[in-house]
C-alpha positions in Angstrom: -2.1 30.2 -3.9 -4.2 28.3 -6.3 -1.3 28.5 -9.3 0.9 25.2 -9.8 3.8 25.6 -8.9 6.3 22.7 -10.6 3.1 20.3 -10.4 2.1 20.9 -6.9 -0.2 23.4 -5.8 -0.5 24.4 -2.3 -3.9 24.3 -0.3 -5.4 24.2 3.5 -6.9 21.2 5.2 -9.0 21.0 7.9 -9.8 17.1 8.9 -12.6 16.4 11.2 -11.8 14.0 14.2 -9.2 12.8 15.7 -5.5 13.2 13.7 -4.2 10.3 12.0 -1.2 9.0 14.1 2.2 10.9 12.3 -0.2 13.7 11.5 1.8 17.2 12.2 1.7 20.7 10.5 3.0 21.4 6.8 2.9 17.5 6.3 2.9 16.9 2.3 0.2 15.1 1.3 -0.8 13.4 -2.5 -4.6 14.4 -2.9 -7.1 14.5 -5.3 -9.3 17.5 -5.6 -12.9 16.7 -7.3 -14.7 19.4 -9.0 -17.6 17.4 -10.2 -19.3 13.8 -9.5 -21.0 12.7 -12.3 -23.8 9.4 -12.5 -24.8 7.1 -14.9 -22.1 7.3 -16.9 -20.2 5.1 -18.9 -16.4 5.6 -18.9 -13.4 4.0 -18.9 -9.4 4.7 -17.8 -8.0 7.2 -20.1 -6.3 5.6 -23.4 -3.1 6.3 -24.5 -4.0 8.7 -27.0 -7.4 9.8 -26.0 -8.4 13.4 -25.6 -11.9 14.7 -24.2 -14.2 15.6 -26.8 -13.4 13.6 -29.6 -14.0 10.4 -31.3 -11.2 7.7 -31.8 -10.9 4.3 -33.0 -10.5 1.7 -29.9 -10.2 -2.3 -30.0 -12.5 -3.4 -28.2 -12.0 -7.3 -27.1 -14.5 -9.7 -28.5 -15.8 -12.7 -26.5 -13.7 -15.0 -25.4 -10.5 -12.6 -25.8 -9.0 -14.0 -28.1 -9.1 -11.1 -30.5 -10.0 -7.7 -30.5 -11.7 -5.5 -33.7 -11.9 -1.6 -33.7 -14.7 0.5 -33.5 -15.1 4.2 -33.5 -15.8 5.8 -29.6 -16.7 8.9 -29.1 -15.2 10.7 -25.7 -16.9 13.3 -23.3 -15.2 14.9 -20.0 -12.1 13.2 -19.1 -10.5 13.0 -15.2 -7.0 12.4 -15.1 -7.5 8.5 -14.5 -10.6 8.1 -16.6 -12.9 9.6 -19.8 -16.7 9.8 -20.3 -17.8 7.9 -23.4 -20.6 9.2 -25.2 -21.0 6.5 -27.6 -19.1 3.1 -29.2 -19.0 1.2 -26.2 -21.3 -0.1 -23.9 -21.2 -1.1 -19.8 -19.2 -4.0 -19.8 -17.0 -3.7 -22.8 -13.1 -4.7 -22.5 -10.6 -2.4 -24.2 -7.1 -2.1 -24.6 -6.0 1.3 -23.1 -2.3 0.8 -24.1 -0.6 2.5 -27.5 -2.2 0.6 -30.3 -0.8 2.8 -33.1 1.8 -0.3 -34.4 -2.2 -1.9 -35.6 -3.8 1.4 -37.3 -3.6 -0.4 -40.3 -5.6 -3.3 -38.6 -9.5 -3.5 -38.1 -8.9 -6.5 -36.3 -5.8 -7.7 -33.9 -5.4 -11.6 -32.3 -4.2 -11.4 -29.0 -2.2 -13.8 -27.1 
């Protein structure tokens, strides 16, 4: 049955070689299913208040990181973990992930 059913959704395994020691029949198991495996592309964990296909304002830490200063990214496909970014930030760039909505008054934030 493909439908969720309160957050779990039921599905068959077959594993090839030899069964993990504990292994036995209807054992639960956490998985993750991937639909798609994208390359070359930059992305980063999913922010607090991201959503896929649209553009929002990140701080991105500047060198040193001691301070970080907000700039526009805009977001692609998202995973549950991660999100594609399309443009704004570049490999290598820090940013803070983490609800930054007490600074949206702020272009740029100190950090300790």
């Amino acid at each position: 049955d493909p439908a969720a059913q309160q957050g779990t959704v039921t599905v068959d395994v077959a594993l090839d070689g030899p069964l993990p020691q504990g292994a036995r029949p209807a054992l639960s198991v956490d998985g993750t299913i991937e639909l798609e495996r994208m390359a070359d592309v930059v992305y980063v964990g999913r922010p607090a208040f991201g959503q896929s296909q649209s553009t929002v304002g990140m701080f991105k830490l500047e060198e040193g990181g001691k301070s970080a200063v907000r700039v526009q990214v805009r977001m692609g496909r998202s995973s549950v973990n991660t999100v594609e970014i399309l443009e704004g930030l570049q490999p290598g760039d820090q940013v803070i992930l983490s609800d930054t909505s007490a600074w949206d008054n702020y272009n740029r934030i100190r950090l300790n």
